[in-house]
C-alpha positions in Angstrom: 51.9 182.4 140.6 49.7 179.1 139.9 50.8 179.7 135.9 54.2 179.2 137.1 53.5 176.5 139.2 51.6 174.5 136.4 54.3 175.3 133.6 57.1 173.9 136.0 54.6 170.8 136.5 54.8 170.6 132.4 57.8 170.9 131.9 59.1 168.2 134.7 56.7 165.3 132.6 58.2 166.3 129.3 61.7 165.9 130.7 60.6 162.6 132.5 59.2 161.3 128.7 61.8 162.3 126.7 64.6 160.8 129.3 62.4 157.7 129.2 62.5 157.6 125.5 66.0 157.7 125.5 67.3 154.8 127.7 67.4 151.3 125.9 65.2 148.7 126.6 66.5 146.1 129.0 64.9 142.8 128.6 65.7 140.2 131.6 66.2 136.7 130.6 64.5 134.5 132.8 65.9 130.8 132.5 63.3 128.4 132.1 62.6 125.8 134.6 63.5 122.2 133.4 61.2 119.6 133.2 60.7 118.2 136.0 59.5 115.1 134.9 62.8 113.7 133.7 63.6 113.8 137.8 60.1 112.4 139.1 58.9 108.8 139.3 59.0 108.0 135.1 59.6 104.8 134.1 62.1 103.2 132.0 62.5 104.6 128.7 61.4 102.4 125.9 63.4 102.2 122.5 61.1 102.0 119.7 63.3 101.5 116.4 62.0 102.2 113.3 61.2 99.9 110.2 63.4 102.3 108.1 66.5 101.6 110.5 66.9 98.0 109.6 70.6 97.5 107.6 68.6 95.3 104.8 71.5 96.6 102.2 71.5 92.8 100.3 75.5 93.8 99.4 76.1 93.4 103.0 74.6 90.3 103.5 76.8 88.5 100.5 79.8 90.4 101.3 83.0 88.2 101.3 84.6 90.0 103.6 81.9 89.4 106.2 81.8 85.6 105.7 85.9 85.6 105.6 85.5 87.6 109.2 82.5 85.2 111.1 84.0 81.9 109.9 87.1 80.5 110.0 89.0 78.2 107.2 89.4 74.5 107.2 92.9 74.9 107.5 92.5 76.8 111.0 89.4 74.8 112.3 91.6 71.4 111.9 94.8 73.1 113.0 95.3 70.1 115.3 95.4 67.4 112.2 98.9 65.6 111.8 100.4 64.0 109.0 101.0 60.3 109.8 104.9 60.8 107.6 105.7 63.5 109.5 105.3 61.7 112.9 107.0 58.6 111.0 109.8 60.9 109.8 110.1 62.0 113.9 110.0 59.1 115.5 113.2 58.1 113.1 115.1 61.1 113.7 114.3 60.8 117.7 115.6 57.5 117.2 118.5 57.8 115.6 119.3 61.0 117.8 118.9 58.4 120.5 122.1 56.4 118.9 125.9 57.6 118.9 127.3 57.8 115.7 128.7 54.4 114.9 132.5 54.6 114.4 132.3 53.0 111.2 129.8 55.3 109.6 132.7 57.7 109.3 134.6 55.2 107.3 135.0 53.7 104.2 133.4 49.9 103.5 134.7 47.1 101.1 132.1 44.7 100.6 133.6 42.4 98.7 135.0 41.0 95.5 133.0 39.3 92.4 133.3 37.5 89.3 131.2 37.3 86.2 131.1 36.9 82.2 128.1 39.5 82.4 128.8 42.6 79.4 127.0 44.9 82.3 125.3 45.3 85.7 121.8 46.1 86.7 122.0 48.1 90.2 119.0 48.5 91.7 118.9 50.7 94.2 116.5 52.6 97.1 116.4 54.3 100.5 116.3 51.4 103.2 114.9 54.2 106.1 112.4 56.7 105.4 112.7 58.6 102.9 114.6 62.0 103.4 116.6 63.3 100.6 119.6 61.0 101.0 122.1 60.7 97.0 124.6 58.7 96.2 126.6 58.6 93.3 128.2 56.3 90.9 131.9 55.8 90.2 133.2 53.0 88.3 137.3 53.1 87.6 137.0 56.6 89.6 134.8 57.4 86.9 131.8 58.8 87.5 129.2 56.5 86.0 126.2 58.3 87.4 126.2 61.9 88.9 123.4 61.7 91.6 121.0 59.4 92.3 117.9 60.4 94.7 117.1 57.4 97.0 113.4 56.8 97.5 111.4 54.4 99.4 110.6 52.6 95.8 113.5 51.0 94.0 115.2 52.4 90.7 117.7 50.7 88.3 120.2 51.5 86.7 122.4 49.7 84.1 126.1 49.8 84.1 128.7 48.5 81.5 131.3 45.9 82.6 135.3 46.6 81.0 137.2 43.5 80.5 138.8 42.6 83.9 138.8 44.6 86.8 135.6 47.2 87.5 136.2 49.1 90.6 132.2 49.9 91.7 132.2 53.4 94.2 128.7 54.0 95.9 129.5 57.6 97.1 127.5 59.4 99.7 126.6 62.9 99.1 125.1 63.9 101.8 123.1 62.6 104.6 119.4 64.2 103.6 117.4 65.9 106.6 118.6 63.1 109.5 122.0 61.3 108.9 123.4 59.2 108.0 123.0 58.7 104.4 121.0 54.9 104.2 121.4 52.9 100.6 120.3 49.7 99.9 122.0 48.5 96.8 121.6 45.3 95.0 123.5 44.1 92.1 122.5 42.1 88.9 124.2 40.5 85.6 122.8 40.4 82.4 120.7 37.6 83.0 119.4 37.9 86.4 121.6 36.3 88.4 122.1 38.0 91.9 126.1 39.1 92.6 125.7 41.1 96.0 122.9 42.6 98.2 123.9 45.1 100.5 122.8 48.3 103.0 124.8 51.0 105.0 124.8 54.1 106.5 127.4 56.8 105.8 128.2 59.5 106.2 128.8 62.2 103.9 131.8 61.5 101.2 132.1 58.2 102.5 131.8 55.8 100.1 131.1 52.0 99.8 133.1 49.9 97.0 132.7 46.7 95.4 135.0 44.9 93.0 133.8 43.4 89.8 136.0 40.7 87.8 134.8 40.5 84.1 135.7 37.3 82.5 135.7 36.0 79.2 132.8 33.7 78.5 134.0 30.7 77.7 133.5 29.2 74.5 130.9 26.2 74.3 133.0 22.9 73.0 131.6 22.6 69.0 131.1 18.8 68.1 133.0 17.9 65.3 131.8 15.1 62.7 133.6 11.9 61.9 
């Protein structure tokens, strides 16, 4: 009977091993506790930077592109700076904006009737106001004579042959430039000098300003005849 009893008792720890053998290992993760300094009384953290971070790349530091980003032209630093003929050319057309159109602008002018032995003319001719694009043209007979002329704030001449008898001068306003009206100053030579006619307007485009020219026949100097 205690055989029996002692082969159970055997057989009941071999069983026990081999079931033990047999079921996997289980290993239990066990999460580690954070540092608990990062909570506690630590001071401020202190960034040390290393030697080896500095940007020292010498493209950078020459770049255009950087220099055209941290500093601003000339042109938009003195954005404020005003050209002294532009407030000129203002004040004018605020002036003239000011005025009514004068009646007569919108009309055609004679200015008169003149005589002379000259074989041509020298017109001189310029902008009497500022400057602003104004041209006239030429007609002589209803002929042009001279296609356009740009008036400017400097005078230019121009030379114009006389027919025997009557010359029918036409100072014809093509347009009135950037601030109307159109503003000639003509003034009218002979051959020799000698003023015929000074005059200014303002007109308005294809109005026209006209003066007449008589050319006479010079007059023969009496010859002195010998005894």
């Amino acid at each position: 009977m205690r055989y029996i009893f002692l082969f159970l008792l055997v057989s009941i720890s071999v069983s026990a091993q081999i079931d033990r053998k047999n079921q996997p290992l289980k290993l239990q993760l066990v999460t580690p506790i954070e540092n608990q300094t990062e909570n506690s009384t630590s001071g401020p953290s202190i960034e040390y930077k290393s030697i080896f971070d500095k940007d020292d790349n010498p493209m950078k530091r020459y770049s255009i592109t950087k220099k055209n980003e941290t500093s601003k032209s000339i042109l938009e630093t003195n954005s404020d700076f005003k050209n002294p003929g532009d407030e000129i050319k203002k004040k004018l057309n605020r002036q003239q904006d000011d005025v009514a159109i004068d009646p007569k602008f919108k009309q055609n002018q004679f200015l008169g009737e003149f005589k002379t032995d000259a074989k041509y003319i020298k017109i001189v001719c310029r902008d009497h106001q500022y400057p602003d694009g104004d041209r006239v043209r030429v007609l002589v007979n209803d002929k042009i004579m001279i296609n356009s002329i740009l008036l400017q704030s400097a005078a230019t001449e121009y030379y114009l042959d006389l027919s025997e008898g009557f010359n029918k001068i036409d100072f014809l306003a093509l347009n009135q430039g950037e601030s109307g009206p159109n503003t000639a100053a003509f003034t009218v030579y002979d051959e020799n000098g000698v003023l015929i006619t000074s005059n200014e307007w303002n007109l308005l485009t294809g109005v026209k300003a006209t003066i007449i020219v008589f050319k006479q026949p010079k007059k023969e100097e009496p010859s002195d005849k010998s005894q």
